[in-house]
TORKOL-4160 file (C-alpha; in steps of 0.2 Angstrom, whole numbers, padded with zeros to 4 digits, m for minus):
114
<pt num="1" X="0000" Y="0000" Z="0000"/>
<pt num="2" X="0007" Y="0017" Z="m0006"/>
<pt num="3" X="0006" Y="0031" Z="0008"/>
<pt num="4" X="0000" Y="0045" Z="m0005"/>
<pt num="5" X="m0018" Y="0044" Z="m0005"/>
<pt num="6" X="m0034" Y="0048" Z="0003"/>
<pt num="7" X="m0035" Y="0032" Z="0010"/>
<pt num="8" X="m0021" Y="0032" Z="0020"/>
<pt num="9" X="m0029" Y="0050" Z="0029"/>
<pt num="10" X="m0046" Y="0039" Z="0031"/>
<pt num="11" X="m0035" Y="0025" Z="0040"/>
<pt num="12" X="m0025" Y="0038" Z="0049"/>
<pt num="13" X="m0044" Y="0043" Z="0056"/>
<pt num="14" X="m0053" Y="0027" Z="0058"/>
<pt num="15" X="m0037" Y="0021" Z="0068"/>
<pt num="16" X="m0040" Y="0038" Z="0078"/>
<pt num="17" X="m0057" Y="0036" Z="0082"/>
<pt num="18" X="m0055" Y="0018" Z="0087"/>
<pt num="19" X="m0042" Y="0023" Z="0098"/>
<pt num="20" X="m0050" Y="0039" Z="0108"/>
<pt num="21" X="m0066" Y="0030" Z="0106"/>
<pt num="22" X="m0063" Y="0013" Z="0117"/>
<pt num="23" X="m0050" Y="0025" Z="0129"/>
<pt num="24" X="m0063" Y="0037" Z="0134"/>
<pt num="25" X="m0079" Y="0025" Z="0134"/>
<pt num="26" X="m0073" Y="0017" Z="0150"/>
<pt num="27" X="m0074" Y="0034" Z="0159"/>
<pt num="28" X="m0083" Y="0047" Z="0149"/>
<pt num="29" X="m0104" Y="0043" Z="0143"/>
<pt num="30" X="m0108" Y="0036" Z="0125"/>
<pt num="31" X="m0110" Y="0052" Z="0117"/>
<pt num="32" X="m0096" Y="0061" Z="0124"/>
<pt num="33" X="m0084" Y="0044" Z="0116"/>
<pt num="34" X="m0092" Y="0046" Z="0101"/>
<pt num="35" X="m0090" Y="0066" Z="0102"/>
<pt num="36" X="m0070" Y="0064" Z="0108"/>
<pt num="37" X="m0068" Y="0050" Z="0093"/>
<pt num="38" X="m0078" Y="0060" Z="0079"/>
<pt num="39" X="m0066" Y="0076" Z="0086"/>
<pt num="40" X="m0047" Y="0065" Z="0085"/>
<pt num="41" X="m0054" Y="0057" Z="0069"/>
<pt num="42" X="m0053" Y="0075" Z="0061"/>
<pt num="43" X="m0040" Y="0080" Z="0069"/>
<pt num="44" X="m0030" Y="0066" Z="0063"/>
<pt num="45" X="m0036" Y="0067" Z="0044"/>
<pt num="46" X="m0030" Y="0085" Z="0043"/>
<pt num="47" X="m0013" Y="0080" Z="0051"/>
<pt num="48" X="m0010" Y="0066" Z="0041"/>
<pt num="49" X="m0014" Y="0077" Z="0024"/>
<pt num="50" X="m0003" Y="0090" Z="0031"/>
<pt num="51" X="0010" Y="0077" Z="0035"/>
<pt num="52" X="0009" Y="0068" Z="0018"/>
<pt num="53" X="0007" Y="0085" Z="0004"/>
<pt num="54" X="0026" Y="0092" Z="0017"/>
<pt num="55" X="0032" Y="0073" Z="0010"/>
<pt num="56" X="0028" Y="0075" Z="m0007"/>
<pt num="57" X="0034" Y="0096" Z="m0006"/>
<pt num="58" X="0051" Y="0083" Z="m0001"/>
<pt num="59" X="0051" Y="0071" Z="m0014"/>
<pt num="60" X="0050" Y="0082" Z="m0029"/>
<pt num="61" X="0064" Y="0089" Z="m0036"/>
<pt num="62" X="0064" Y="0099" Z="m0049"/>
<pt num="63" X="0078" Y="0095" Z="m0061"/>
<pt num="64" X="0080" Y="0111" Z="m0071"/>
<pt num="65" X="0086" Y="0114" Z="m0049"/>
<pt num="66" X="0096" Y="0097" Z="m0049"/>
<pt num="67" X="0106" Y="0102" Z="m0064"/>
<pt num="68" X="0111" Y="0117" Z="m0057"/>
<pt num="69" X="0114" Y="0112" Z="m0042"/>
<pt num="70" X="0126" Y="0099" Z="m0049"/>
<pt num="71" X="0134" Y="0111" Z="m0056"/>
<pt num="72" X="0137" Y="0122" Z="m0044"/>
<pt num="73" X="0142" Y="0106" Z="m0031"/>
<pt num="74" X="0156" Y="0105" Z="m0044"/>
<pt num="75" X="0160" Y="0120" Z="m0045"/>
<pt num="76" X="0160" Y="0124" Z="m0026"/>
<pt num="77" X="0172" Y="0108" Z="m0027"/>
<pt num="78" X="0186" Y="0115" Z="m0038"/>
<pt num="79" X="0185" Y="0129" Z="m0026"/>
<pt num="80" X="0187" Y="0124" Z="m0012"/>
<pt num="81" X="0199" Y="0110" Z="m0017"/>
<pt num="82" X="0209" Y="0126" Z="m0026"/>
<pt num="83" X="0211" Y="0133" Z="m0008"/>
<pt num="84" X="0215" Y="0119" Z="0003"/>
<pt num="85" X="0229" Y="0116" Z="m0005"/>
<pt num="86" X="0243" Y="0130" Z="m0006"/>
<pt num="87" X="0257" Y="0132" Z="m0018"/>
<pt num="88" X="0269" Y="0129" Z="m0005"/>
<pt num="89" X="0260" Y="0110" Z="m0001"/>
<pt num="90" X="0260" Y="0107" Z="m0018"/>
<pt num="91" X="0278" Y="0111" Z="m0019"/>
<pt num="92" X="0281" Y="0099" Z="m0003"/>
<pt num="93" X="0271" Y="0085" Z="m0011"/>
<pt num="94" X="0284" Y="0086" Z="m0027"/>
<pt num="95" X="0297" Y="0087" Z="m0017"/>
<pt num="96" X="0294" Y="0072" Z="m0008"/>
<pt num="97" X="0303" Y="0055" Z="m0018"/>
<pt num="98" X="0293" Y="0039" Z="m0018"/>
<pt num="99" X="0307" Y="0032" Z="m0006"/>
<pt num="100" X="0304" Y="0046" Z="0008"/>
<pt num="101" X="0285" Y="0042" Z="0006"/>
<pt num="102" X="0286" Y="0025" Z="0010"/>
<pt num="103" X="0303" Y="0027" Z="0025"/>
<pt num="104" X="0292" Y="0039" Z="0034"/>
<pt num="105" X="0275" Y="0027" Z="0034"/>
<pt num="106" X="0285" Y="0011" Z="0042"/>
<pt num="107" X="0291" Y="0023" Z="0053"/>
<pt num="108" X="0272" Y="0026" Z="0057"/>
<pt num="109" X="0268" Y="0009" Z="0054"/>
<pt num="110" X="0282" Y="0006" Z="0069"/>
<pt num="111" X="0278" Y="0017" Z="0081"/>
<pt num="112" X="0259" Y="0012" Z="0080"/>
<pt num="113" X="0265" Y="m0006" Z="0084"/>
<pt num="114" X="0273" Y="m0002" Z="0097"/>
């Protein structure tokens, strides 16, 4: 059963109702369970079609939007890669010879053994 319906607001409220309804029959009259049932029912079908149209507002995406925003996540991307690294790291990174590379990380490699 798929959530996005009117039926699934009218289970929402029978569900309701049944619930108030045998809750407050053991210490309220008959017409004031069937009043505090009739009231929750409502209550309970407006909530649930509130709740299911804020899930579908979610689920849709536009993709005029998703295109765009694709690029700009790219975008953002080179930038923000562009700035964390500074020419001098990129300098240190060339610097460095395959030999150093691999020296230094059984160094690290030893003392986390240790």
């Amino acid at each position: 059963m798929t959530f996005d319906s009117w039926k699934t607001n009218v289970l929402a409220a029978c569900l309701g109702f049944i619930v108030v309804f045998i809750l407050s029959i053991k210490v309220n009259l008959l017409d004031t369970a069937l009043t505090r049932g009739v009231i929750s029912a409502v209550v309970l079908f407006i909530v649930t079609f509130v709740l299911r149209s804020m899930y579908r507002k979610i689920q849709q995406v536009p993709e005029e939007n998703s295109k765009n925003s694709n690029l700009e996540n790219e975008d953002a991307t080179k930038q923000v890669n562009h700035l964390d690294s500074s020419p001098d790291e990129e300098q240190n990174k060339e610097e460095w010879s395959e030999e150093q590379i691999k020296a230094a990380s059984d160094l690290i490699k030893d003392k986390l053994n240790e």
